[in-house]
ROKEDO-519345 format. One line per 5 residues: number of its first residue (from 1); their letters; for each residue x, y, z of N, C-alpha, C. Coordinates in pm, 1 decimal. Each point is the difference from the previous one (the first is absolute). Layout:
residues N
NUM = a = X/Y/Z/X/Y/Z/X/Y/Z | ...
This chain:
residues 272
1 = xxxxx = -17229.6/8806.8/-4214.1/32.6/94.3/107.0/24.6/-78.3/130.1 | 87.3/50.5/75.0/50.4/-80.9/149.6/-144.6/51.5/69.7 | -21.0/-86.2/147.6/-79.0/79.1/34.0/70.8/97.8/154.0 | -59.4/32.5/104.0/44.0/72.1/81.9/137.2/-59.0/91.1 | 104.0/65.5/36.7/129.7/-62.7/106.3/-55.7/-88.4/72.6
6 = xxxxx = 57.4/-139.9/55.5/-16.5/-15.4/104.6/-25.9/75.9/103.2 | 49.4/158.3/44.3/-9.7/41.9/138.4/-94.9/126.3/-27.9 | -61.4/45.4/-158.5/-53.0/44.9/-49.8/-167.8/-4.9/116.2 | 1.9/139.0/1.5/-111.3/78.9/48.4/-140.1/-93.9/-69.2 | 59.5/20.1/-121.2/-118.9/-36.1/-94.3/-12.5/-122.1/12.8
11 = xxxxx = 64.6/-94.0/16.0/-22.2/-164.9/39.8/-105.7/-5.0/117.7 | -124.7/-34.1/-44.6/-88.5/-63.4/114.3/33.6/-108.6/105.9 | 141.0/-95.5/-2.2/30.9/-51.5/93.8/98.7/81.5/108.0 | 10.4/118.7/-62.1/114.2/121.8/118.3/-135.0/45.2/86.4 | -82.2/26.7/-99.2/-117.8/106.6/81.3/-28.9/-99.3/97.5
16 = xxxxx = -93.6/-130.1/-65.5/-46.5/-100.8/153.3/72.5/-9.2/73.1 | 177.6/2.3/20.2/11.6/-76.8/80.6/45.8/130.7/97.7 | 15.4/174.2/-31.4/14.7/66.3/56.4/-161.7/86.8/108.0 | -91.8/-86.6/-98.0/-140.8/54.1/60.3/-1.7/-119.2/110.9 | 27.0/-124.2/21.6/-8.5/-84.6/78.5/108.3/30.2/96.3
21 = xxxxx = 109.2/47.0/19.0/113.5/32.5/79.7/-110.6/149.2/63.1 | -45.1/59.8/-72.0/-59.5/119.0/106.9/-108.2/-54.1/53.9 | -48.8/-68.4/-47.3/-185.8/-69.7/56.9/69.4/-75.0/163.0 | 103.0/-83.4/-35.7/64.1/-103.4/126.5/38.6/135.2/107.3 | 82.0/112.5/-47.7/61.3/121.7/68.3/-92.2/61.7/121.0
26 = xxxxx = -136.1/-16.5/-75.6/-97.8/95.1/58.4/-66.2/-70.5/86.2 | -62.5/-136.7/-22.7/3.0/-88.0/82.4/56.5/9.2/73.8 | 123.1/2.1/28.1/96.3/-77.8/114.9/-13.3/96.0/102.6 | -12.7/130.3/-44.1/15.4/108.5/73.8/-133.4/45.8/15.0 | -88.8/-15.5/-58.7/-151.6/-23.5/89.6/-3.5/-98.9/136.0
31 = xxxxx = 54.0/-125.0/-33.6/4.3/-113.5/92.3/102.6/66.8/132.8 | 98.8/32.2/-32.5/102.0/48.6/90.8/-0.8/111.4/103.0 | -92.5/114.5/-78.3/28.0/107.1/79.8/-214.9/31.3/67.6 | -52.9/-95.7/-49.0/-169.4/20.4/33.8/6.1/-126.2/39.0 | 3.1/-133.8/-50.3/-75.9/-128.3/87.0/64.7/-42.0/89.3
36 = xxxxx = 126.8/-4.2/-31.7/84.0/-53.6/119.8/41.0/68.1/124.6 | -32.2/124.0/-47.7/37.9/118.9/173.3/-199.0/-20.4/59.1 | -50.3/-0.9/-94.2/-158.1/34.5/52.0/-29.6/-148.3/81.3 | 59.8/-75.8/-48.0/-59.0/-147.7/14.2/74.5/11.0/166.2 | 82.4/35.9/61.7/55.8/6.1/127.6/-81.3/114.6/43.2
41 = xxxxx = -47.5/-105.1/170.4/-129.5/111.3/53.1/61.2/152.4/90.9 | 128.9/0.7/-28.2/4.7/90.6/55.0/32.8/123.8/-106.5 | -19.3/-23.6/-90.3/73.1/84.3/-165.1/-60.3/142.6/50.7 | 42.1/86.0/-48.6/6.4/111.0/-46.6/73.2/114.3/-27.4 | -130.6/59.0/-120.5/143.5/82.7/-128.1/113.8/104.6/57.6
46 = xxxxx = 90.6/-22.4/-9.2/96.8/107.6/67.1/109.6/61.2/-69.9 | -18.7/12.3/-146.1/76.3/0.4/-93.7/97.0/-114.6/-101.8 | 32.2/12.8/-108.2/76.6/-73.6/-78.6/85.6/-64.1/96.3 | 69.4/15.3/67.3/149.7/-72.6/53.0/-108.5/-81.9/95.2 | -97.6/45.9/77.2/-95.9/-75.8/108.2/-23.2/-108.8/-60.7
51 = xxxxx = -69.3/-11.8/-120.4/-55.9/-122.2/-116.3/142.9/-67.1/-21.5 | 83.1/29.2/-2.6/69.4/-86.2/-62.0/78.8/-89.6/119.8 | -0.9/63.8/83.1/76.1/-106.6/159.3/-159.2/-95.4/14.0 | -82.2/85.5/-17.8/-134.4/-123.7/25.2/-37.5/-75.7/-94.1 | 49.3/-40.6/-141.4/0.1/-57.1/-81.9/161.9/-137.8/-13.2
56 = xxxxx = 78.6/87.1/124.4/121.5/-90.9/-2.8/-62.9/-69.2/96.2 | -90.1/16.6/112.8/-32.4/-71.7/106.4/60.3/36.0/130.4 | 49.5/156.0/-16.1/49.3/95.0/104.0/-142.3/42.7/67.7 | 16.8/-92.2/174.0/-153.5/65.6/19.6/28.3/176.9/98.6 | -111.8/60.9/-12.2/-5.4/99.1/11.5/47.1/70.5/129.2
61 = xxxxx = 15.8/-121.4/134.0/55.0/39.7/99.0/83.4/-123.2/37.8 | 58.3/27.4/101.7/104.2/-119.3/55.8/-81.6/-64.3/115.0 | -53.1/47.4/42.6/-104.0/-36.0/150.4/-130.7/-60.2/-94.1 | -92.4/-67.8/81.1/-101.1/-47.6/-38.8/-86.6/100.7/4.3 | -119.8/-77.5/-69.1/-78.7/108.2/-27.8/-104.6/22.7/88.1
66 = xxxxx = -31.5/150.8/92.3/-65.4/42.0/89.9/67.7/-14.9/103.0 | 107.5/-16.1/-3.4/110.0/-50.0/122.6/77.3/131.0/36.0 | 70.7/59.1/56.3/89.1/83.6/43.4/133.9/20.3/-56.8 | -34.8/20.8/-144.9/101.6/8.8/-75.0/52.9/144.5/-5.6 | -124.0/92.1/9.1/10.2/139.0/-16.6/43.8/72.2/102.2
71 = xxxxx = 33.7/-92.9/86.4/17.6/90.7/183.9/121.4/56.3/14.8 | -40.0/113.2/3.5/117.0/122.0/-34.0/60.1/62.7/171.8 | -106.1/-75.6/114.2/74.6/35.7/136.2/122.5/13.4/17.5 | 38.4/106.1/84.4/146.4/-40.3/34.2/48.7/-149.0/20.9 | 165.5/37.8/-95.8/63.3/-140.6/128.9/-0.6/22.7/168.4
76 = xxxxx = 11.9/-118.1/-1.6/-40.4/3.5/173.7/106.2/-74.8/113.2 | 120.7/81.4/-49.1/143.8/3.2/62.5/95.0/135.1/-41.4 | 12.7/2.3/133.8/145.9/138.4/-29.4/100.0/-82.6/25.2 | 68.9/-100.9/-35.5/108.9/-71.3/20.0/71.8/2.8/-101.2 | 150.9/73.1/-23.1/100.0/-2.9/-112.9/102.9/-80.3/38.2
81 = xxxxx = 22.0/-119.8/-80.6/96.0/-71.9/21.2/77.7/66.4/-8.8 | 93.9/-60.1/16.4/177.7/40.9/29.9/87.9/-86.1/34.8 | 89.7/-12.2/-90.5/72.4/-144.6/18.1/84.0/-33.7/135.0 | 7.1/82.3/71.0/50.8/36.9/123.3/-84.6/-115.4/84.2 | -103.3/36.2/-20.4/-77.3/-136.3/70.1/-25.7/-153.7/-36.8
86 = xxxxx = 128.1/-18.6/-76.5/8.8/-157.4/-42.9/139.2/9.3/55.4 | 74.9/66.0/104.0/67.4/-39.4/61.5/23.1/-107.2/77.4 | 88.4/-65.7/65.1/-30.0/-71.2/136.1/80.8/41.9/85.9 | -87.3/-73.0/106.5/-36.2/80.5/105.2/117.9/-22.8/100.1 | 86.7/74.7/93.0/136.8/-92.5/52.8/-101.2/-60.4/117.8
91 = xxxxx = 124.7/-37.7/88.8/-99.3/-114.5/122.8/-61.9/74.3/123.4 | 51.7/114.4/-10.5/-77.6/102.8/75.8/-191.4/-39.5/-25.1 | 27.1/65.6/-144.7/-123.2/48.9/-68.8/-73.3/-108.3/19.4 | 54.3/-167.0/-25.9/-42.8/-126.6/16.6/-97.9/1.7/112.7 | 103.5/12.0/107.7/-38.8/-13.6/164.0/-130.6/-14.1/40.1
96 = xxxxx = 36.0/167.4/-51.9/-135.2/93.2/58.8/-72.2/-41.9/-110.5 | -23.2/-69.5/-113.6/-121.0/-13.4/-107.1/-82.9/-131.9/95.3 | 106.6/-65.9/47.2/-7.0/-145.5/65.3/-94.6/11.6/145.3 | 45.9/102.2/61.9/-113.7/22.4/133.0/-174.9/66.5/-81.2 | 21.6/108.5/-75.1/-107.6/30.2/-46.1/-85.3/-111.5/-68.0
101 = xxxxx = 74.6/-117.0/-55.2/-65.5/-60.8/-99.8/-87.7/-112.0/147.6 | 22.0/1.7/89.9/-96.8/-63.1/110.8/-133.9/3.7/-33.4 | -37.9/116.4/0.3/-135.7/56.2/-4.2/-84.7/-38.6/-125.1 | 92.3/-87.5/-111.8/-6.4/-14.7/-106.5/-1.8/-174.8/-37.7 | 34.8/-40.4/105.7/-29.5/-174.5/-31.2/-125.3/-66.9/7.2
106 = xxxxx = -105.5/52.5/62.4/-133.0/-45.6/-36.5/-47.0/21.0/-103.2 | -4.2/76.6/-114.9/13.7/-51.4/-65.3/89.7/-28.4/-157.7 | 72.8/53.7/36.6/119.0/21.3/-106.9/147.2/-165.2/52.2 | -42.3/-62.1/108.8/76.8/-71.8/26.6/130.2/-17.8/93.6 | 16.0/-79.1/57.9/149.0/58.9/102.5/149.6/11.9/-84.7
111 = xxxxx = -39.0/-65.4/-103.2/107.7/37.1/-61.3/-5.4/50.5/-141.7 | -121.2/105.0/-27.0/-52.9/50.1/-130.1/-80.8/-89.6/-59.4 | -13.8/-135.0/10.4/-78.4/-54.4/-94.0/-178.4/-43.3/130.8 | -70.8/59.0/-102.3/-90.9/1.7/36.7/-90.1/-137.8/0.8 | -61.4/-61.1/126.4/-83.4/-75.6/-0.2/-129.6/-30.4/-8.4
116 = xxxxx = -54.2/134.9/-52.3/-142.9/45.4/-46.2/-11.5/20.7/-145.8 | -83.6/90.6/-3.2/14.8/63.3/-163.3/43.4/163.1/3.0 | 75.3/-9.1/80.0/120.1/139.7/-42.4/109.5/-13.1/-19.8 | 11.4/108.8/-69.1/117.7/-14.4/-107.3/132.6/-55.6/112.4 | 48.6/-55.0/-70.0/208.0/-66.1/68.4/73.0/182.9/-53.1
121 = xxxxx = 50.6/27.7/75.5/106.6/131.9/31.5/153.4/-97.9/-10.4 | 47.1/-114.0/48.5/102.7/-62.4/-6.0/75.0/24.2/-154.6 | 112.9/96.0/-13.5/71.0/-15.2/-81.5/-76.0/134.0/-106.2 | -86.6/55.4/26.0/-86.3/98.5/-83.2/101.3/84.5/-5.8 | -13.7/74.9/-167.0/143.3/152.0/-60.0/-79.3/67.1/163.7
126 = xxxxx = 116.5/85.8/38.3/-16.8/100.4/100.6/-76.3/122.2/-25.9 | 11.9/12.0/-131.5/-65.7/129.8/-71.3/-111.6/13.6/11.3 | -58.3/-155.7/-30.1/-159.2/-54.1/34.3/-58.1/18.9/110.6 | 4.1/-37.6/79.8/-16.0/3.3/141.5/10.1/143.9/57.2 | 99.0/100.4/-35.4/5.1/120.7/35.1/-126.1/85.0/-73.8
131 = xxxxx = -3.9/-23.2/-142.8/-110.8/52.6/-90.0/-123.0/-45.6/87.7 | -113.0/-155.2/35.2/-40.8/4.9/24.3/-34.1/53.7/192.1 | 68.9/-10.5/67.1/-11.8/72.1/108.8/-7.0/156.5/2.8 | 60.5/28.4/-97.4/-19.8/167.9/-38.9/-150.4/22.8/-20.6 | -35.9/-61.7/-84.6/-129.0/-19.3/-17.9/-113.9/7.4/54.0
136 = xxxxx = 38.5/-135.7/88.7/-115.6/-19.8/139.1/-25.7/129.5/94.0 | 145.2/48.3/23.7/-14.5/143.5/117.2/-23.6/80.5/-41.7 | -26.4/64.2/-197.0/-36.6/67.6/11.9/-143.0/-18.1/-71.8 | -72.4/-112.8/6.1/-106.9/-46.1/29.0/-66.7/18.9/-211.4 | 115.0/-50.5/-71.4/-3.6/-21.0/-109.6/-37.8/-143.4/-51.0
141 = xxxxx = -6.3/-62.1/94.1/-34.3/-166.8/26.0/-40.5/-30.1/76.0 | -109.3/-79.9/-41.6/-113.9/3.9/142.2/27.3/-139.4/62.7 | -16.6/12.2/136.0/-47.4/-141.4/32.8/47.7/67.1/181.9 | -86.6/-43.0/61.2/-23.8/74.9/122.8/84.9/-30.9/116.6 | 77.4/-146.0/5.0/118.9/-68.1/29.9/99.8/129.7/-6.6
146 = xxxxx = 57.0/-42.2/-121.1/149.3/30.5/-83.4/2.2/157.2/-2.6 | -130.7/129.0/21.6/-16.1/90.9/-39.3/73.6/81.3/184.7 | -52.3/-83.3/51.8/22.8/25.9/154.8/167.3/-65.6/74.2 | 25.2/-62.4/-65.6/161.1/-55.2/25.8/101.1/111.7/-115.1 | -85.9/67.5/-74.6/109.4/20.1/-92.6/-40.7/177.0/50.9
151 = xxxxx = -77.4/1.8/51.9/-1.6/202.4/60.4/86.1/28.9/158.5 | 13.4/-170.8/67.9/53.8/-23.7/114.8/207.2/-6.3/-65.0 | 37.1/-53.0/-115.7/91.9/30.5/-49.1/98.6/124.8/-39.2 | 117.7/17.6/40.5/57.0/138.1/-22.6/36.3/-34.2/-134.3 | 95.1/52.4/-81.9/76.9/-23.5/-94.1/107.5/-61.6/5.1
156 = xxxxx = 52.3/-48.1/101.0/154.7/-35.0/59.9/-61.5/-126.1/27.2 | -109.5/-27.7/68.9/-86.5/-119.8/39.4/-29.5/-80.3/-153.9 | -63.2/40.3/-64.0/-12.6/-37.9/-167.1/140.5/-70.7/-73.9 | 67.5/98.9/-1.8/154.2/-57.3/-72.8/17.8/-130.8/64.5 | 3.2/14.3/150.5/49.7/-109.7/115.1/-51.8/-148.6/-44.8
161 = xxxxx = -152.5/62.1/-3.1/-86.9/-121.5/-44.3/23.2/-67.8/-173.2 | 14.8/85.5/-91.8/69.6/-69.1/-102.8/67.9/-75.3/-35.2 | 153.4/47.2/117.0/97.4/-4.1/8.9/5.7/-149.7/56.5 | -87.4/-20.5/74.2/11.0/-129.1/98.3/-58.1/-89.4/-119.6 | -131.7/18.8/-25.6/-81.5/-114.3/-150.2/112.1/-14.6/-91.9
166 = xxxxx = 58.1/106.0/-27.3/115.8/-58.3/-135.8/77.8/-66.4/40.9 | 26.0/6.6/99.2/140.5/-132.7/74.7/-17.3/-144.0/29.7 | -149.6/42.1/23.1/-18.1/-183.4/-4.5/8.6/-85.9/-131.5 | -23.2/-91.7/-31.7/-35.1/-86.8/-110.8/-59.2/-48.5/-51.0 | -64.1/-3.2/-158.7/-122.4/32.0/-6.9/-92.1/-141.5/29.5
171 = xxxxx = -75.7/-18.3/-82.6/-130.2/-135.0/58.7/79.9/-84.0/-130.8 | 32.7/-145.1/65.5/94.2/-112.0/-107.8/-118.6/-13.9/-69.2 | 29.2/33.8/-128.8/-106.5/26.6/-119.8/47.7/-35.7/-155.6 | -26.3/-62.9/-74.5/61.3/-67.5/-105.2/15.2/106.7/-134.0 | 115.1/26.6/-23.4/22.7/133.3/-78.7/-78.8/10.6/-105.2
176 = xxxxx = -49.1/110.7/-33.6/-48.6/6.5/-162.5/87.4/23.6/-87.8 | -22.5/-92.0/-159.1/93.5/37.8/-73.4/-89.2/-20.0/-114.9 | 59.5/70.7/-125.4/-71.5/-4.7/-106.0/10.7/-118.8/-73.6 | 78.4/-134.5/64.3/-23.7/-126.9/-67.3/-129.6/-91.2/48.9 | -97.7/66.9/102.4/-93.6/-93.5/44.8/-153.9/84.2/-76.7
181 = xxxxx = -46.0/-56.1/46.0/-159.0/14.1/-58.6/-75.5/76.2/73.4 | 22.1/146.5/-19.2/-44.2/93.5/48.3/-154.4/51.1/-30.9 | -83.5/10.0/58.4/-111.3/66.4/-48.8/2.8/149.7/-78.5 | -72.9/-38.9/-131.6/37.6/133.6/-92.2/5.4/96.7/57.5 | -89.6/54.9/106.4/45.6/145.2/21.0/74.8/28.6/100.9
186 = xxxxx = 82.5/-132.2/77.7/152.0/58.4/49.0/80.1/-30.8/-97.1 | 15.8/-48.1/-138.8/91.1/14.3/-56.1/8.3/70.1/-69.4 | -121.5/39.6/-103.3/36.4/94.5/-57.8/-129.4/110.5/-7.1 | -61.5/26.8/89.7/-97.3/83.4/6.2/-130.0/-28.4/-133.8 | -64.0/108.3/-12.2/-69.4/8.8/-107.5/-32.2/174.4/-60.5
191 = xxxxx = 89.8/-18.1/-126.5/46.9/156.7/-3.3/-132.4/81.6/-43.7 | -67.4/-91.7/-57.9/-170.9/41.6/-86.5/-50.0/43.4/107.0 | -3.6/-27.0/154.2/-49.9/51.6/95.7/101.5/64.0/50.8 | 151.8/71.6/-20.4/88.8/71.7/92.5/-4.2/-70.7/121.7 | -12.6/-135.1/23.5/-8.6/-63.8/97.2/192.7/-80.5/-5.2
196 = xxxxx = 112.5/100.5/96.5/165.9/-54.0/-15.7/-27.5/-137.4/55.0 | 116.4/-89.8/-51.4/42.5/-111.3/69.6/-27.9/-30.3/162.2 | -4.2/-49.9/63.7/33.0/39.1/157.8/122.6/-49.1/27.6 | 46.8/-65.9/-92.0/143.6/-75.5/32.4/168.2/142.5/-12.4 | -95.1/111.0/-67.1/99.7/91.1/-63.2/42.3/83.4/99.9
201 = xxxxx = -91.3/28.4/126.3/-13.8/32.1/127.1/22.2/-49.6/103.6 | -81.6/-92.1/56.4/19.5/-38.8/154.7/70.8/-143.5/54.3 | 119.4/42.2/-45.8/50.3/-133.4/55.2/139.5/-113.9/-60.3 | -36.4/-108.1/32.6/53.3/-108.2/-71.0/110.4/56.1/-105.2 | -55.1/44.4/-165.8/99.1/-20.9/-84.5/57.0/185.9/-4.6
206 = xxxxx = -111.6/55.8/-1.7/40.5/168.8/16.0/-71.5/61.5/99.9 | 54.8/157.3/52.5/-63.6/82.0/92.7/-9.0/102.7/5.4 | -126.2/78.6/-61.8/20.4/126.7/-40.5/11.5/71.3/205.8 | 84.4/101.3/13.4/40.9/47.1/89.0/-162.3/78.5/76.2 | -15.5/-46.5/129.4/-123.5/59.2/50.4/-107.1/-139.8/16.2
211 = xxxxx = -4.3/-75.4/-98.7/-89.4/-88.6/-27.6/29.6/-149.8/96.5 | -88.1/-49.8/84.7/-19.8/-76.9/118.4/80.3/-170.7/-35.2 | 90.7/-73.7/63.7/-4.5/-111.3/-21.7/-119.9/-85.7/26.8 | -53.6/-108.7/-124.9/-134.2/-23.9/12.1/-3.2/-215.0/51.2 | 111.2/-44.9/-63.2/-9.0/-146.1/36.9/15.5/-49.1/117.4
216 = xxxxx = -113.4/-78.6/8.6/-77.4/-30.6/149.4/-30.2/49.4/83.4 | -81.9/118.6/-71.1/-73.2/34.6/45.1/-168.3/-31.3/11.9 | -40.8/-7.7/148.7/-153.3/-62.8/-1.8/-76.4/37.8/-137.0 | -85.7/-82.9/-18.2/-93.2/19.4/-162.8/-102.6/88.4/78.4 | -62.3/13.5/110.4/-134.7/52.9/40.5/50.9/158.6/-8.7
221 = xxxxx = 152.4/14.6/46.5/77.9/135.9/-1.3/-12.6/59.0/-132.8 | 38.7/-102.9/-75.2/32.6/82.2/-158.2/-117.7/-10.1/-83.7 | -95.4/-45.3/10.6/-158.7/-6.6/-46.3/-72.3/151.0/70.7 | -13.5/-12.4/103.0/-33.3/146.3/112.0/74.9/141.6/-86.5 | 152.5/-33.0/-18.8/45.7/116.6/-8.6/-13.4/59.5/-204.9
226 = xxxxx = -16.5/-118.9/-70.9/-79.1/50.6/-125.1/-55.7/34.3/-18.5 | -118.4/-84.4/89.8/-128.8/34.1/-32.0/-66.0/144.9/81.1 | 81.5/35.7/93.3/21.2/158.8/38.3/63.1/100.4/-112.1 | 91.7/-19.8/-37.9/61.3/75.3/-97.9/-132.9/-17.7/-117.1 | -75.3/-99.2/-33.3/-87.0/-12.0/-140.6/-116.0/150.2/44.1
231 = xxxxx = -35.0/-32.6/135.3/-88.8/49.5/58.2/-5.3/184.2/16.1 | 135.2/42.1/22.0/33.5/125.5/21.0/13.3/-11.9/176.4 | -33.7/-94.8/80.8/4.2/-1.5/134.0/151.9/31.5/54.0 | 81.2/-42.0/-42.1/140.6/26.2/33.3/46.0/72.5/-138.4 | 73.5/129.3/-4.9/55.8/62.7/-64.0/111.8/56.0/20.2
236 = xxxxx = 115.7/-49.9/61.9/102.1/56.8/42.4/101.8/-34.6/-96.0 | -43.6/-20.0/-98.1/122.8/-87.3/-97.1/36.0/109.8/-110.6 | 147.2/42.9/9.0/35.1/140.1/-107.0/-40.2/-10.9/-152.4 | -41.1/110.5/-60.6/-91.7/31.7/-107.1/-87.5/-137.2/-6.6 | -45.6/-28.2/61.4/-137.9/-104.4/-4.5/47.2/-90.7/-97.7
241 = xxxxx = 132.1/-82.2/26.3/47.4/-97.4/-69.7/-77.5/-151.0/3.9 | -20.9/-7.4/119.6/-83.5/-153.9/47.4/-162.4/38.0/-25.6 | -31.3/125.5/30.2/-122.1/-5.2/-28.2/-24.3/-80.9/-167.7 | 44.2/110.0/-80.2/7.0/12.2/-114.3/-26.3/-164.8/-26.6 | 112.1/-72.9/77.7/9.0/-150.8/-84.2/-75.6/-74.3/54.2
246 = xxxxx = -89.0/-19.2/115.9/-49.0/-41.9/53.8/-163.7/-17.8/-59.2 | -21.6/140.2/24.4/-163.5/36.0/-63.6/20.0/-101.0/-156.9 | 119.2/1.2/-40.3/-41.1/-80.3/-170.7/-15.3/-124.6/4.3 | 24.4/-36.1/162.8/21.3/-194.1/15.5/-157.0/-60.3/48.0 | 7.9/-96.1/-61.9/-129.3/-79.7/23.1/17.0/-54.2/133.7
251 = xxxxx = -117.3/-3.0/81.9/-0.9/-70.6/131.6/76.3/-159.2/-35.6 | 17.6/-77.5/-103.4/79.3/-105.9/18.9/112.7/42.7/-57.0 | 34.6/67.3/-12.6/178.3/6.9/-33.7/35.0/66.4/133.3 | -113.8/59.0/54.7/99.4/60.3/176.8/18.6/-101.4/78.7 | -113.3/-140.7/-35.1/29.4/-110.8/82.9/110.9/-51.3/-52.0
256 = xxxxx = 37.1/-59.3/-70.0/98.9/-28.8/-131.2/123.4/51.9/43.7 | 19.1/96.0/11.0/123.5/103.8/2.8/56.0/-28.6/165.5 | -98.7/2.6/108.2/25.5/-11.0/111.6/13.9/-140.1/24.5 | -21.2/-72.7/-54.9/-16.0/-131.4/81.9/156.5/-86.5/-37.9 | 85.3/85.8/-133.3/97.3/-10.5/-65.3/83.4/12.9/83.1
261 = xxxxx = 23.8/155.5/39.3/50.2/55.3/131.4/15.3/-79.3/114.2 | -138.4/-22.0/82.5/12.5/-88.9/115.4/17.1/-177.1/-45.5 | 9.5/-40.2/-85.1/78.0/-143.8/-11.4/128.8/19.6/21.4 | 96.1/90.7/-51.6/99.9/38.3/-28.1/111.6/-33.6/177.8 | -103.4/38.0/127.6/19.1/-69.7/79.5/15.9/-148.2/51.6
266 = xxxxx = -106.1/-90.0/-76.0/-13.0/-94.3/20.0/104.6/-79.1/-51.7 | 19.6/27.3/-86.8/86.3/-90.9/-79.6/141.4/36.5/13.4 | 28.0/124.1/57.4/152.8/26.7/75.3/-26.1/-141.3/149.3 | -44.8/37.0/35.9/-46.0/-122.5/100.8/45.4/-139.4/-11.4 | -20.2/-21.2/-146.5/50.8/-89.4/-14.1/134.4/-121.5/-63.2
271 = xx = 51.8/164.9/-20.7/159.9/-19.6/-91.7/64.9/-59.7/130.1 | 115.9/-71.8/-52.0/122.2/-37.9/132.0/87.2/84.7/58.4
């Protein structure tokens, strides 16, 4: 008599090796959906699809943990762009940006670039500058300076002042490009944290519209203004875009990130 098929039920090498394929099955998915979500201190059960992003190593929030991830406050700007305000400005508009901007060289510089640690306005999108002065006057951005120059501002005064920063030229600053050695998270963010590029935004190689020119700019400026955004202290930024990426950055990647930025001056400095 033959004995059972090869693929035969009745063959004791089908059964072992189909009782060992469920024994490994059950395992894996003991290990997957209980040790490995439990073993992360922030685990908990929130259904099938929950276990399984926490078993991919999807952590449970984008913000750190006990941090201000959940802060559901308003945004804290009524400012709608409008491309109208990436205009430029004719020499009228210049003029008059040019007498107002007086009041503005201690510390922003006599000719936009700043000799402290505030930000350079020289060569800044106009849009920027209009967004944040909108801001200040209507006291959506704090800082007790800028809050009081910008409620002393009309709207015609604002444009003026844009109008004048975009005309100058910006701080000789050595371009960014994606052939140099960028720190990972201006080149390519870190998506496991929803943390974008910064390179995809502000500046150098792209510019999402609204978003600030950032090279050479002071490091004490762009350290201050993260670590505000990490904080919830400054919130004027639409649907809490910077917050969002900020709160996910480690105090050395904000140094990291800024100090990238403000070299970016230095070394324009030193091209021919």
């Amino acid at each position: 008599m033959q004995g059972p098929g090869a693929m035969s039920w009745r063959n004791p090498w089908v059964r072992g090796s189909v009782g060992v394929l469920v024994a490994l099955t059950v395992v894996a998915m003991l290990v997957g959906f209980l040790w490995l979500p439990s073993a992360q201190a922030d685990f908990s059960a929130q259904g099938l699809w929950a276990s399984i992003c926490r078993a991919a190593g999807v952590p449970s929030s984008w913000g750190p943990a006990g941090g201000a991830a959940g802060d559901t406050r308003p945004v804290s700007t009524e400012v709608v762009l409008e491309r109208s305000m990436a205009r430029e400005g004719d020499k009228d508009a210049i003029g008059r940006g040019a007498t107002l901007a007086l009041n503005c060289t201690m510390c922003h510089g006599a000719h936009g670039l700043s000799g402290s640690d505030a930000p350079n306005l020289a060569g800044q999108y106009p849009e920027v500058v209009i967004k944040q002065l909108r801001d200040y006057k209507a006291g959506k951005r704090a800082s007790p300076i800028m809050e009081q120059i910008g409620k002393a501002l009309s709207e015609r005064g604002i444009a003026d002042l844009a109008a004048y920063y975009a005309d100058l030229p910006k701080a000789r600053t050595a371009p960014t490009t994606y052939n140099e050695a960028l720190p990972a998270l201006v080149r390519v963010g870190d998506p496991m944290r929803n943390i974008a590029p910064c390179i995809s935004c502000h500046g150098g190689v792209d510019q999402k519209f609204g978003t600030p020119w950032l090279e050479g700019m002071p490091k004490v400026y762009l350290v201050a203004q993260l670590e505000a955004f990490a904080s919830g202290a400054r919130r004027n930024d639409s649907e809490a875009q910077m917050r969002n990426m900020a709160r996910a950055m480690t105090p050395g990647e904000i140094q990291e990130v800024a100090a990238f930025y403000a070299r970016k001056a230095s070394e324009g400095e030193r091209r021919p």
